[in-house]
N, C-alpha and C positions, 0 to 999 in steps of 0.2 A: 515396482516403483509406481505410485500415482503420479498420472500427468496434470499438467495444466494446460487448458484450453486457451491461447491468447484470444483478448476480446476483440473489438472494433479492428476489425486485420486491417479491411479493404479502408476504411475512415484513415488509422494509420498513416498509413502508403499515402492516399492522396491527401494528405495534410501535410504529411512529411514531406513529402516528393522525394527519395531519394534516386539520383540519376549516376552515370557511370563518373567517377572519382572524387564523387563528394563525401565526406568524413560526417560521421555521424555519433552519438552516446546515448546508448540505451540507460539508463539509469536507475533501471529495474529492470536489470534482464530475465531474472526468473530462469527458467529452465533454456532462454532463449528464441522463445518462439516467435515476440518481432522482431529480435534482432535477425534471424534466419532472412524473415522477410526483404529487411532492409538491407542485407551485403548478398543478397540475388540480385539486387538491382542498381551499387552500386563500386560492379568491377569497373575494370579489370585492379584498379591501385586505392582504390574507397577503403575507405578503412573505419572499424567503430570500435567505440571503448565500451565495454561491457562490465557492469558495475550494477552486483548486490552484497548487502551485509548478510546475507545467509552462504553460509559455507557450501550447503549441502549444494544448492542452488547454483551457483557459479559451479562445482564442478562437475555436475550433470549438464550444465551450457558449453561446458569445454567439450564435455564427449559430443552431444547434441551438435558441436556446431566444428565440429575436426574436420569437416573438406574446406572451411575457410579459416585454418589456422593462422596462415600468411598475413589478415587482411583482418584480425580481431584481436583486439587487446584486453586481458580482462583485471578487474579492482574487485577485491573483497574488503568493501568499506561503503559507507552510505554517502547517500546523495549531497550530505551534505558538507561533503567533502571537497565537490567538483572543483572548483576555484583551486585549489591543492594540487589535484591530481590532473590539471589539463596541463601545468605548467610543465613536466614531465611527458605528456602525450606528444610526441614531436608529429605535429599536421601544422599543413600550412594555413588552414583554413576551418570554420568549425562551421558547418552549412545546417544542423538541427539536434534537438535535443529531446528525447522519449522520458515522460515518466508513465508508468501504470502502477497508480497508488494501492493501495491496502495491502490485503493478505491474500495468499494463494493458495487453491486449491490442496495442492501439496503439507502446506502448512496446518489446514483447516482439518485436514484428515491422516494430518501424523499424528497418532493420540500420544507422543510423550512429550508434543511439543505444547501441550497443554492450550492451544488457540480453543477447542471447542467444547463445545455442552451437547453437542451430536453423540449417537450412543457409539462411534468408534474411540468418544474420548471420555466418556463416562468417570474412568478409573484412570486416570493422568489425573499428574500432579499440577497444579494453579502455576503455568511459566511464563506463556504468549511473549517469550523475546524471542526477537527474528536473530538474533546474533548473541546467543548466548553464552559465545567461547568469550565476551568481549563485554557485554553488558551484564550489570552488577543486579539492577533493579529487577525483579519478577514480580505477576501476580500477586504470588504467596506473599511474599512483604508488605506489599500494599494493605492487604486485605488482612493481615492481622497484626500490623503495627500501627498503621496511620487513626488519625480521629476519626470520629461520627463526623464532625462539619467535615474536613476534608474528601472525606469517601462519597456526600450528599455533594458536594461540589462538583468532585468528579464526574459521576454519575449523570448528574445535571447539565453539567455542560459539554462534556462530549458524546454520551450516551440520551439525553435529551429524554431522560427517562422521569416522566409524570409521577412517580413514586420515589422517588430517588429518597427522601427524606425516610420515609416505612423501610426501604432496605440498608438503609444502612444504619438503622438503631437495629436492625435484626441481625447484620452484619456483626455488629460489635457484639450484640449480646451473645449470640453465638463464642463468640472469638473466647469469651469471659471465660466459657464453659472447658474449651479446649481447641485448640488450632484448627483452624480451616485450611485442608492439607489438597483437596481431588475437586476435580471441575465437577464432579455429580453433588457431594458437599453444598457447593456454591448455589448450585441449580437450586438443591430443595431449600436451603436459606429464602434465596429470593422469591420459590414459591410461596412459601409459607408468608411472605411479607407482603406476596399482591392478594389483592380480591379476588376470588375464583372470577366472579363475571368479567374482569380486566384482562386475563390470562386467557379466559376463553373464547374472547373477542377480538384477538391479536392475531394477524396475518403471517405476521414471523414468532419466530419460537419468542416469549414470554422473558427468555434468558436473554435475548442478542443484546439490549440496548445496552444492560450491565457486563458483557463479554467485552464488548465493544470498546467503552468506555475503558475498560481496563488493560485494554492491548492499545490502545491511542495513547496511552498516558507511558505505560509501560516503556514503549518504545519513541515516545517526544515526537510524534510523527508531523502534528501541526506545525511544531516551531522547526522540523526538521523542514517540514517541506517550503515553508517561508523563507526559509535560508537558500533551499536546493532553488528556486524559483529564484534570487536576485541573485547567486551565482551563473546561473544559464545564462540570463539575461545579459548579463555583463561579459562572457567567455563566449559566446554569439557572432560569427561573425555579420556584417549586413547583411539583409536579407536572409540569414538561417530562420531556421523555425521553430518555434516552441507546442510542443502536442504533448498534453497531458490528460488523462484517464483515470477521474475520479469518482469513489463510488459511496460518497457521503457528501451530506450536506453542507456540510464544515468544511470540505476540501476545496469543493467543489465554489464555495463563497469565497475561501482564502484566494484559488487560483483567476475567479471572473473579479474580483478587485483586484487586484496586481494585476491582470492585463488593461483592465481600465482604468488603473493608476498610472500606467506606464506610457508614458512621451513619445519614447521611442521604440513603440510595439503597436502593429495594425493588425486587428482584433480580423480573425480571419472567419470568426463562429460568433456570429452574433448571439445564436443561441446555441443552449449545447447539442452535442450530436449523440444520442441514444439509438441502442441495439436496436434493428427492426423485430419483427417480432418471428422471424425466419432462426435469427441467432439467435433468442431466447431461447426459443422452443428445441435448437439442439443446443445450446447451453447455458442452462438457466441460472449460472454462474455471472453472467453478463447483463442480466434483469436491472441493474441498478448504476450499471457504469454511464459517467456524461463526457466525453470528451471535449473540449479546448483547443481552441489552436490560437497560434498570435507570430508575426512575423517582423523580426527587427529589421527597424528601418535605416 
């Protein structure tokens, strides 16, 4: 099984602060590795809600995290559910709330989950749903149902991709010929749609902006995480803390406006707090994560 590396551990912890009986909700626990963190440090009766829409995910956090079965509760449903599911979590008090946005390692290099353009995903089919016992929309639909403007929009706006407009007339014309079925497909489409010198001069794969984009849409991540963000806020108790781990630029906007929209939230990171270059270098998974913090008042 591939693991995931948890990012910003030590930033975490001392953002979070978790101390001995304070309640806490990871709300991307992933395999679990800051929730681990945080129920070390907040026995002997702390207790935290562990909440991902990936199935595989939550019950690899359950094996992962069975010497604190007592004192952890877990949801297979997304964040943006919290306001639902706290009413149900019987604590008396909610002292912080974790998100660590995107995709996971795990996700990146299961090739049938279709997240990648990397050669372990070459030959998977177009899916990138995090929760696809439960989610209708995939890739593959998008990509060969929707229009030329819509696909340029998307592209555009979440992938931020300077070509958006060339890929997807090449998108479509493709589509005309016969189904775009496998993430290798997709890759030579949007080859063949950039300028070799543009392709050549790019620091990340040529494919990411357009993956990107299509797993952001796929799974409504923006309008989820705007929802998940005024639910915290509001299920909070005083003084809990809000610490979030975002690794775009779009997130990363949405979450430093909602804390500097918010009244009743003291902004604890004026700027964000990025991996030193110690963590990079052993995992270069965390190169792009900014952390967040903000603490209601």
């Amino acid at each position: 099984m591939i693991e995931h590396i948890p990012v910003l551990t030590k930033e975490v912890i001392s953002f979070l602060a978790p101390s001995p009986d304070k309640n806490f909700i990871d709300a991307t626990c992933g395999f679990g590795g800051h929730t681990k963190l945080i129920l070390e440090r907040n026995g002997p009766s702390g207790r935290v809600l562990a909440i991902d829409q990936d199935g595989v995910a939550i019950e690899r956090a359950r094996t992962n995290l069975k010497n604190f079965k007592n004192r952890v509760d877990f949801a297979k449903t997304n964040f943006n559910q919290l306001g639902l599911l706290v009413r149900s979590w019987k604590v008396a008090h909610l002292d912080g709330i974790l998100f660590d946005l995107g995709v996971s390692t795990y996700q990146l290099k299961t090739p049938e989950r279709g997240f990648s353009f990397l050669p372990c995903g070459l030959e998977a089919d177009l899916d990138m749903r995090m929760a696809p016992d439960t989610q209708r929309l995939s890739a593959k639909e998008i990509i060969n149902s929707w229009s030329e403007e819509n696909l340029r929009q998307i592209l555009k706006e979440y992938g931020e991709e300077p070509h958006a407009s060339e890929i997807a007339r090449q998108i479509v014309r493709e589509c005309r010929r016969s189904p775009i079925q496998k993430t290798n497909d997709l890759v030579m489409i949007i080859k063949k749609a950039l300028p070799p010198k543009y392709r050549y001069s790019r620091q990340k794969h040529f494919a990411t902006p357009t993956f990107r984009a299509l797993r952001m849409v796929v799974n409504s991540e923006l309008k989820n995480l705007e929802n998940g963000l005024k639910q915290a806020k509001q299920i909070l108790s005083p003084g809990g803390r809000l610490v979030v781990i975002s690794f775009h630029s779009l997130e990363d906007r949405i979450v430093k406006n909602f804390f500097r929209d918010s009244t009743d939230l003291e902004i604890l990171t004026p700027k964000p707090i990025v991996p030193t270059a110690q963590e990079i270098a052993f995992n270069p998974s965390a190169r792009s994560g900014k952390l967040r913090a903000a603490k209601k008042i």
